[in-house]
C-alpha positions in Angstrom: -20.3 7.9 13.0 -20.5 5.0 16.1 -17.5 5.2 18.7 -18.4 8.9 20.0 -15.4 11.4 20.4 -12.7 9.2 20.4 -13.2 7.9 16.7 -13.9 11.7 15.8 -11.1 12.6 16.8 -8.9 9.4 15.4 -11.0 10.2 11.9 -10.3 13.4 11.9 -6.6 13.0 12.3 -6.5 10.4 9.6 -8.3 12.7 7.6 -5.3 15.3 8.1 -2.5 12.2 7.3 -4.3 12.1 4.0 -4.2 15.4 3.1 -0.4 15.4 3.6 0.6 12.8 2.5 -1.0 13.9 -1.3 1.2 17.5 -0.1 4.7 15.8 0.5 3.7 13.5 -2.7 3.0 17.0 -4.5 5.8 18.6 -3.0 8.4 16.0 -3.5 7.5 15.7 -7.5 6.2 13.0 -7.1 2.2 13.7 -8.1 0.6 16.8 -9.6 -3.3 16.8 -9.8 -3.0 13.5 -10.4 -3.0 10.3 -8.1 -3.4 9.6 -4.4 -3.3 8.7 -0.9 -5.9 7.2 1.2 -6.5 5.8 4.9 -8.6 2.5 5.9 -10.9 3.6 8.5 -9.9 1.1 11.5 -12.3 -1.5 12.6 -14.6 -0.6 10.0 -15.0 -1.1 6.0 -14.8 2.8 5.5 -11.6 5.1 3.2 -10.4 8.1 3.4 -9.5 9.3 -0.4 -8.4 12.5 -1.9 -11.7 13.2 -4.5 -11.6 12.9 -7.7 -9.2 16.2 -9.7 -11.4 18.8 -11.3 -11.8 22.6 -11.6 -12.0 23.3 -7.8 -9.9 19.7 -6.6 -6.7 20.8 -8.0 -3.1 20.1 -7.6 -2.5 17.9 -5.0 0.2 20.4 -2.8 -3.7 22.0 -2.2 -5.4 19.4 -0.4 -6.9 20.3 2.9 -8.3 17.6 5.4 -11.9 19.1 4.9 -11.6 17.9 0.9 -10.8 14.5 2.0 -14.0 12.2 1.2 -15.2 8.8 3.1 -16.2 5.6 0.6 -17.2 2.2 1.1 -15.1 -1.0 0.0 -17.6 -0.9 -2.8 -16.3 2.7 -4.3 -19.7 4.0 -2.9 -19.8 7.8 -2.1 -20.6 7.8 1.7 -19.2 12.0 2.8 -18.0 14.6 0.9 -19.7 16.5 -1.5 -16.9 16.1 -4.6 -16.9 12.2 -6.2 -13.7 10.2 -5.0 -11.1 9.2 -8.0 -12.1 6.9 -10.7 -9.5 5.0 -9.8 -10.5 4.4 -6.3 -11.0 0.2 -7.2 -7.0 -0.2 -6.4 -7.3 1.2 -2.7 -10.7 -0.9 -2.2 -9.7 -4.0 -3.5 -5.9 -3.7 -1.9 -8.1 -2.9 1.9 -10.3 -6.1 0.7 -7.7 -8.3 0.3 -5.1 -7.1 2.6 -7.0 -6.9 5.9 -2.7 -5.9 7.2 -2.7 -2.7 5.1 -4.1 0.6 6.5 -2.8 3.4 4.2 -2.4 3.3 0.3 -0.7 5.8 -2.1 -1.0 6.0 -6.2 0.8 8.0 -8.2 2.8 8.5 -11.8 6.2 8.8 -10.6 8.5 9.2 -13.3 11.4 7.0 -12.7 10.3 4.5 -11.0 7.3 4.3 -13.2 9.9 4.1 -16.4 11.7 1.1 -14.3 8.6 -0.8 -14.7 7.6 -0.1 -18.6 11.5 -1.3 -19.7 10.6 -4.3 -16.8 14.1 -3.6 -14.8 15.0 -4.7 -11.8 14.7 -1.6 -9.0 17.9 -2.8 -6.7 18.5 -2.3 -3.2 21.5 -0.1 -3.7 20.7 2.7 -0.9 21.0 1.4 2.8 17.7 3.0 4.3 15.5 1.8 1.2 17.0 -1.2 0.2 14.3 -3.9 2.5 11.5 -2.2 0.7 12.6 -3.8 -2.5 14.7 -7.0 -0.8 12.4 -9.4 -2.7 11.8 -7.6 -5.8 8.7 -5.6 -7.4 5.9 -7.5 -8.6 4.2 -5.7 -12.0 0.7 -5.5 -13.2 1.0 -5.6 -16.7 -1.6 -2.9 -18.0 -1.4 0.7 -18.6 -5.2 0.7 -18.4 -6.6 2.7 -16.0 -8.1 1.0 -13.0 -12.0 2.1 -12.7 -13.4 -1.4 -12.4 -13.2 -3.6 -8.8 -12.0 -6.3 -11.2 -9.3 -4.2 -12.5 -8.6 -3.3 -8.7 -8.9 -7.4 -7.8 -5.9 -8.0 -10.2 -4.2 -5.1 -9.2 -4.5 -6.5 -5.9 -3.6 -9.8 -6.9 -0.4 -8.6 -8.4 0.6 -6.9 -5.5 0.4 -10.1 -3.2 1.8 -10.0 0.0 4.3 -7.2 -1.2 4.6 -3.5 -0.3 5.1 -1.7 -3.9 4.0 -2.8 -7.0 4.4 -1.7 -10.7 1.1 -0.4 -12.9 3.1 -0.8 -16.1 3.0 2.0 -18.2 0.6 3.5 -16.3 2.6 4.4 -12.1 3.4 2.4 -8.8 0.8 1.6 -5.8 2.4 2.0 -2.2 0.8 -0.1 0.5 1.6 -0.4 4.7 -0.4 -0.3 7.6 -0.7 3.0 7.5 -0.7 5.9 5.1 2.6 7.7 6.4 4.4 4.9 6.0 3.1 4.1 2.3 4.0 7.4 1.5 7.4 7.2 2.8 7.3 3.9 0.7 6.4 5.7 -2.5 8.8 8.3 -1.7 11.9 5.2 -1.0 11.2 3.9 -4.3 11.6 6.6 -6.1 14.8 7.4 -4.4 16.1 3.9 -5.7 14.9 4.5 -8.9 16.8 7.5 -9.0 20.1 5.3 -7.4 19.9 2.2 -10.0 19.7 5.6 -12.9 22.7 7.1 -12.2 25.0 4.0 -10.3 24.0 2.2 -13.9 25.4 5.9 -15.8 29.1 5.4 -13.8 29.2 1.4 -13.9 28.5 -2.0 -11.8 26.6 -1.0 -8.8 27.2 -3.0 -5.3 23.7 -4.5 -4.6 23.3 -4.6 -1.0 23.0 -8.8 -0.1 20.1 -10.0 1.9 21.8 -10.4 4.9 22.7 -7.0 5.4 19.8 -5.7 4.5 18.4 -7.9 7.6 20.9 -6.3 9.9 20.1 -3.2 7.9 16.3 -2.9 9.1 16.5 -3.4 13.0 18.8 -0.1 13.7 16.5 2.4 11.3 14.7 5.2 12.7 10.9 5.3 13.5 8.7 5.9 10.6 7.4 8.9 13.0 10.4 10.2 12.3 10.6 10.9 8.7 7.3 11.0 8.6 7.2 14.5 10.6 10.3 15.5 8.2 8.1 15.3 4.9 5.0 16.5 7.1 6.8 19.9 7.7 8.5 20.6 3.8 4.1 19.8 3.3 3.3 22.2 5.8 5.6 24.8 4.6 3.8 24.5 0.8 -0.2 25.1 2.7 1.3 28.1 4.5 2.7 29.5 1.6 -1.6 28.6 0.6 -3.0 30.0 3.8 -0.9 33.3 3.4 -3.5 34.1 0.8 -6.9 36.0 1.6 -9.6 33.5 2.2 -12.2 32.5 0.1 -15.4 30.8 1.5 -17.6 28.6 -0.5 -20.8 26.6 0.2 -18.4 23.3 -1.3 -15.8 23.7 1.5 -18.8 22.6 4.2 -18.5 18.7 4.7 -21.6 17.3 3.7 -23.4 14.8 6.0 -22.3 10.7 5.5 -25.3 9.3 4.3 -26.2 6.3 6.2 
């Protein structure tokens, strides 16, 4: 790969940012084997992915940085030696149209994944997450799965200039300019979800207005900073892995990009 030791080194910690993420995600219910997080390779038209789930790519709490695969905006296979998801069209076409987002999380999770197939409003009732949904969710109306770069064009057309969107009947897409933060996305929206659930259960919630949420957003912590929190309950679930004897296999060798 061109840019010598520094973009080694910057890939290779992207590569690790992916495989946590799809831990945190795993650990945090929020994805089993399926779904997943990817990185845009900066300056360049190259992903990071989580492959495609099968007999050895299981849940995603197991993911390891050397399992992460490198693709092409096209969905082309270009390093790894497992294929990356079949639905790998919504992170290529979201990179192709949003030149602004760097990191991209799918998954199935439950609640906010129901909020979208009854089509009901996610509010911004929590102070921390309420600017992620300050202007709404947009919704792709199909449960379809998305294995087609047209089906990934709409997708990315739904999703606009917004930082969630709803796969109705199907999960959520996550998007920032980088993959920490659309992870701590997924994980905010899931915590509203939760919030609208149970405020609705005990009466009329207080939806936070905009102009607080505007005042809201310039005090809040670093990403970096809960980002490292969910980074260390992931950690904590490959230690509990690496505890186990090893066992080496010709598949855990990165195979070469192909040019």
């Amino acid at each position: 790969m061109p840019g010598g030791a520094s973009a080694d080194s910057s890939e290779e910690r992207l590569r690790e940012q992916v495989a946590t993420s799809c831990r945190i995600l795993f650990k945090l219910g929020l994805a089993d084997y399926l779904g997943h997080s990817s990185a845009r390779l900066p300056g360049t038209d190259q992903v990071l992915i989580k492959p495609r789930h099968s007999q050895t790519i299981r849940g995603l709490g197991e993911l390891s940085a050397e399992k992460v695969v490198a693709i092409d905006l096209d969905g082309n296979l270009l390093e790894g030696r497992d294929p990356p998801p079949g639905e790998r069209f919504i992170h290529t076409e979201i990179y192709r149209a949003r030149p602004d987002v760097g990191g991209v999380v799918h998954t199935h999770q439950t609640l906010a994944t129901i909020f979208g197939v009854v089509r009901r409003e996610i509010l911004p009732l929590l102070h921390v997450e309420a600017p992620l949904v300050a202007r709404g969710i947009p919704i792709y109306s199909s449960p379809e799965l998305v294995h087609t770069a047209e089906r990934g064009a709409a997708v990315a057309a739904a999703l606009g200039d917004y930082p969630v969107c709803h796969l109705q009947g199907h999960g959520i897409v996550a998007v920032a300019p980088s993959v920490e933060e659309a992870t701590i996305a997924a994980i905010h929206l899931e915590r509203l979800a939760r919030a609208n659930y149970l405020a609705a259960q005990l009466g009329t919630p207080r939806v936070i207005p905009p102009d607080e949420i505007e005042r809201l957003a310039a005090p809040m912590v670093d990403f970096r900073v809960r980002w490292a929190y969910y980074a260390s309950l992931a950690d904590d679930n490959l230690g509990a892995r690496a505890s186990r004897p090893p066992r080496f296999s010709g598949r855990d060798a990165r195979a070469p990009r192909r040019p």
